[in-house]
N, C-alpha and C positions, 0 to 999 in steps of 0.2 A: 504493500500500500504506500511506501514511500520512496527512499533515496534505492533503495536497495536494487531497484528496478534495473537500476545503470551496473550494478557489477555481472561480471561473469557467471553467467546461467548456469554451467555447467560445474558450480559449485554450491549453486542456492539450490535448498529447498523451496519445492511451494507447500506452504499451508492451506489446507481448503476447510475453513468454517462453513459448515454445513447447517442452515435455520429452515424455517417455516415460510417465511416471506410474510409480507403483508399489503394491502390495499396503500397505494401513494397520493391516492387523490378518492373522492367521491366515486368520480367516474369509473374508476378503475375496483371498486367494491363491488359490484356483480360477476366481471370477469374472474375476479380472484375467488367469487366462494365456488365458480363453475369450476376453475382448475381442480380448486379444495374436495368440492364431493365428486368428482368423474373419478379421484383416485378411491380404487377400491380398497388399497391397502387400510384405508381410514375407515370405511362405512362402505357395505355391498349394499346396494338400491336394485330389487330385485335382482334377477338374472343378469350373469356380465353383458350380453348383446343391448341392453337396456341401461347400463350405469351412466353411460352419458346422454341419452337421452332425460332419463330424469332428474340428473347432475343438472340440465339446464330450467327444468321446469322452476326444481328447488333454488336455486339460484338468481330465477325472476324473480318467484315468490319472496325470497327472504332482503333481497336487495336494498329494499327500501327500509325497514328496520332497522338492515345492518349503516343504511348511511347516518342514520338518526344517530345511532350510537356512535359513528365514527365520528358525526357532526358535535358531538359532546367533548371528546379529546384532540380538538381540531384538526377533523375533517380529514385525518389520514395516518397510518400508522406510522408508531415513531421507528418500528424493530428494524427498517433501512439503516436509517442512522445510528441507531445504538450498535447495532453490527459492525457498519463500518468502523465507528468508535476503538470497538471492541476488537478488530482485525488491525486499528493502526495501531494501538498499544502493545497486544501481544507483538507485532511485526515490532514494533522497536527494544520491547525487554525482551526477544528471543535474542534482535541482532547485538544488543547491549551486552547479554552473557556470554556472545563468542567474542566479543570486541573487547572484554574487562578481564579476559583471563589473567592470571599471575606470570606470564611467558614476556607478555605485552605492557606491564608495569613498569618494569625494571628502565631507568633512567641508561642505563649503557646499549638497551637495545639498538639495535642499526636500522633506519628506512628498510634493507634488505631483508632484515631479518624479520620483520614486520611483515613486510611486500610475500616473503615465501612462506610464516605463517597462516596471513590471510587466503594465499589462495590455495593451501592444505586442508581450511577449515571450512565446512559447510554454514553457508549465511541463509536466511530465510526470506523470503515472501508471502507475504499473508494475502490469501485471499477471501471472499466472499461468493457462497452461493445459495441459490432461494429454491424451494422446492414448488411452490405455487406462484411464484411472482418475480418481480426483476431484481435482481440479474439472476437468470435461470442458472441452473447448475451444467446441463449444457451447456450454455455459452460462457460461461466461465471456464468449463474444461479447456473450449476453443483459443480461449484468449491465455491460458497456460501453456499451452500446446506452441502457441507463437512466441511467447517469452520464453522460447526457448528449456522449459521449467522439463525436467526428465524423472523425478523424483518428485514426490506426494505424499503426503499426512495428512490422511483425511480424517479430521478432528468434529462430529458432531459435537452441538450445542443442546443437546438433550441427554442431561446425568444420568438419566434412567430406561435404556433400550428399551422400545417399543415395535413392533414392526411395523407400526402404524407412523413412525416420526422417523426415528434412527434406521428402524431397516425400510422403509421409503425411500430415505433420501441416500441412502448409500446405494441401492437399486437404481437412483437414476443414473448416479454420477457412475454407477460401473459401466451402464448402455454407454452412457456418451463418454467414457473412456474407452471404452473396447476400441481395440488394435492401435490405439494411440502409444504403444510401445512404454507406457508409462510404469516405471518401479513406486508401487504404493503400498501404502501402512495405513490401516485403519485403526483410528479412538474410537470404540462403538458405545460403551457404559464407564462413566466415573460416579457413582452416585455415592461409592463410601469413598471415596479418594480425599485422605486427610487435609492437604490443604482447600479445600474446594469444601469441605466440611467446617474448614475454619474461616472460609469466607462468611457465608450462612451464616454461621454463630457468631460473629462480629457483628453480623446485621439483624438479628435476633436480639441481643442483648442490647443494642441501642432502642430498638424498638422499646422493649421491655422496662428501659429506665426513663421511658418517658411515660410510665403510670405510676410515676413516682412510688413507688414500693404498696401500690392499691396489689388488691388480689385480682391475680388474672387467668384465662386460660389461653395457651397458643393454640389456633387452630390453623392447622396443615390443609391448607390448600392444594387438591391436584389439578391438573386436567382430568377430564374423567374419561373412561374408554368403554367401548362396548362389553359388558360384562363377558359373551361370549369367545373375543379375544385371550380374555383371561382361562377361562374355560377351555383350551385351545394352547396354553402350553406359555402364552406372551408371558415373560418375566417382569412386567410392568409393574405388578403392585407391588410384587418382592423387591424389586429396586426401589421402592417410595420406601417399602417397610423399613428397607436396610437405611435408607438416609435419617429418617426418622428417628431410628435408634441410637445412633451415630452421632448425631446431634444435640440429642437429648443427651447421652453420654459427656461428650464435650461439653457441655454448657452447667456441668456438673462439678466441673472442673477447673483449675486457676487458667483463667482470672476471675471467670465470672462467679463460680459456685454457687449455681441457681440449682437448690435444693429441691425435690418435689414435686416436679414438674408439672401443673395439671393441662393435658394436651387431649387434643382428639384431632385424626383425621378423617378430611372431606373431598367431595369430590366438584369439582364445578364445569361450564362449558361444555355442556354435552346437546345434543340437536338429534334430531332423528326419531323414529317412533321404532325402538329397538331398546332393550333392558342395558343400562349401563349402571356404572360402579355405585355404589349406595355407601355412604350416605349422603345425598345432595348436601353442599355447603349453606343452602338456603335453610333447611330444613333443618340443617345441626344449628346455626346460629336461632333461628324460631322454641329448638328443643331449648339450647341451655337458658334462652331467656326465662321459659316456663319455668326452670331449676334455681332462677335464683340469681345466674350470672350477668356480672353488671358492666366486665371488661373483658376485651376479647383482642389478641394481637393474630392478624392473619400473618401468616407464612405462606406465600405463594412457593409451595415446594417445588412444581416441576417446568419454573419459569425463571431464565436467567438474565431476563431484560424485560422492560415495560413495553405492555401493548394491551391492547383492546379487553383482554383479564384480569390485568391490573387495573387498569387507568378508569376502564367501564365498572367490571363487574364488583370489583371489590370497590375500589374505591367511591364508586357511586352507588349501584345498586345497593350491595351487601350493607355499606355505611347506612342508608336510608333505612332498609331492612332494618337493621339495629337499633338506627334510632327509635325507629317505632314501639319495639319491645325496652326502650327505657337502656338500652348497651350503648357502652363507649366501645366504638369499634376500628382499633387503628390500622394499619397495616405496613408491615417491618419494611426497608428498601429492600428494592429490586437490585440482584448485581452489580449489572448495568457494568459502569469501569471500574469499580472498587479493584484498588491496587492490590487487596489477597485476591480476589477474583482471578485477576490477569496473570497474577502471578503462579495459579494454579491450573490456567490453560498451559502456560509456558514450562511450567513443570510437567506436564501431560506430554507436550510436544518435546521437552529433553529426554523424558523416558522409551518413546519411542523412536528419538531417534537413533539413541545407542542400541536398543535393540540389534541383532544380528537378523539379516534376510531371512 
């Protein structure tokens, strides 16, 4: 994403950030929910000869809704940008770790000696690509492929493999790599991966101390999936469970030592007339109101950047909801660029680079 562009290709890595994509304008919200339900890997809409035909119907149908909503966090998703954010960061603290070795310190080093480490040492390029929206992952392969780029670490941005998110989008980008002669490494699940857990829990505990020591409970927010998936082998909720625990763990722990934890997880964003994960997050926040509870910190668990779940659903809808039932209802930051964040992509991406083929 940056300077790196100009060195020698045949030393860089590329990185390919793998997302969901999102609507960039109004106009562009119908086309994107069409992409979104034609893929069957998400939702089967009758028989496959028919997925895209009522991929289109749904996608009239729901178009207008969805602009209202989008028209609520101005008028287009922000996950472009927090992506690309997120692709220039990592691209600079991966290139900064090959550039700050202890080899390259040393005040006696010579330009040559610099010059023949550098072009010994693998440097990165970061890129971005969309699985419903632009920049397609396709044509990102395309525009890898001309940067000269021979090497790949395809790094999705979903902690928690789903075949509906993570094995979608590593599905496309294998089509539109095939025979492209490319050497690639796939990140498919970090969801217990320690620094990326201690990102989380930096943004949990900020949450948390702004109910100034009231009693609260964290509710875990998922995306939610077709129950049937689950039923079907997907390791999706086991990856929620294991973060969950994980976290809870850590937040147990110095610094924070939040003793006690009282949590529950939920499920949100689900669409479709098909049985999906239970418990709706509407319906737990309606339950604990009835029980008593007067503060509530969402954890949007299986989201690493702000968009239309964040920004809409909790923070508008869910907040409203609460209010109603008499709850204070806040919710923790989104990753987004938090410096443990990035710095636990870029750990992802050192571990697989040392990797052997």
């Amino acid at each position: 994403m940056n300077d790196t562009a100009d060195r020698k290709t045949d030393h860089t890595i590329g990185v390919l950030l793998l997302n969901l994509g999102g609507p960039d304008s109004l106009e562009a919200v119908r086309p994107f929910l069409y992409n979104l339900f034609s893929d069957r890997e998400i939702i089967r809409l009758g028989p496959s000869f028919l997925q895209k035909p009522i991929a289109r119907i749904i996608s009239t149908f729901r178009s207008s809704k969805s602009r209202r909503m989008y028209g609520m966090i101005g008028g287009r998703s922000p996950i472009l940008e927090i992506t690309t954010a997120q692709a220039e960061a990592l691209d600079k603290a991966l290139n900064k770790e090959v550039m700050g070795v202890d080899s390259l310190q040393g005040e006696k080093t010579s330009a040559s000696q610099q010059l023949s480490f550098l072009t010994s040492q693998p440097l990165y390029k970061v890129y971005i690509g969309m699985r419903y929206w632009h920049p397609y992952i396709k044509d990102t392969v395309k525009r890898m492929v001309q940067d000269g780029i021979k090497e790949v670490i395809v790094l999705s941005l979903y902690p928690h493999y789903s075949k509906t998110t993570t094995g979608s989008s590593v599905s496309a980008f294998k089509y539109a790599a095939e025979e492209m002669g490319l050497s690639i490494k796939y990140i498919e699940q970090w969801f217990d991966f320690p620094p990326y857990i201690d990102a989380m829990c930096e943004l949990i505990h900020e949450g948390i101390q702004k109910f100034k020591d009231e009693d609260i409970v964290l509710l875990y927010s998922a995306h939610s999936l077709p129950k049937s998936f689950i039923d079907e082998g997907d390791p999706y909720l086991d990856h929620i469970k294991g973060t969950i625990e994980a976290a809870n763990k850590r937040l147990s722990e110095e610094p924070y030592n939040i003793k006690d934890i009282k949590w529950q997880l939920s499920f949100q964003s689900r669409s479709g007339p098909v049985e999906w994960l239970e418990p709706s997050t509407d319906n737990t926040i309606l339950k604990l109101g009835e029980k008593g509870c007067r503060n509530i910190l969402v954890v949007p668990i299986s989201f690493v950047s702000d968009h239309i779940e964040t920004l809409y659903e909790v923070d508008i809808l869910f907040r409203e909801l609460a209010k109603g039932q008499g709850i204070n209802l806040r919710r923790c930051g989104s990753l987004n660029t938090s410096e443990k964040f990035i710095n636990a992509l870029k750990e992802l991406v050192m571990i697989k680079t040392s990797e052997a083929q």
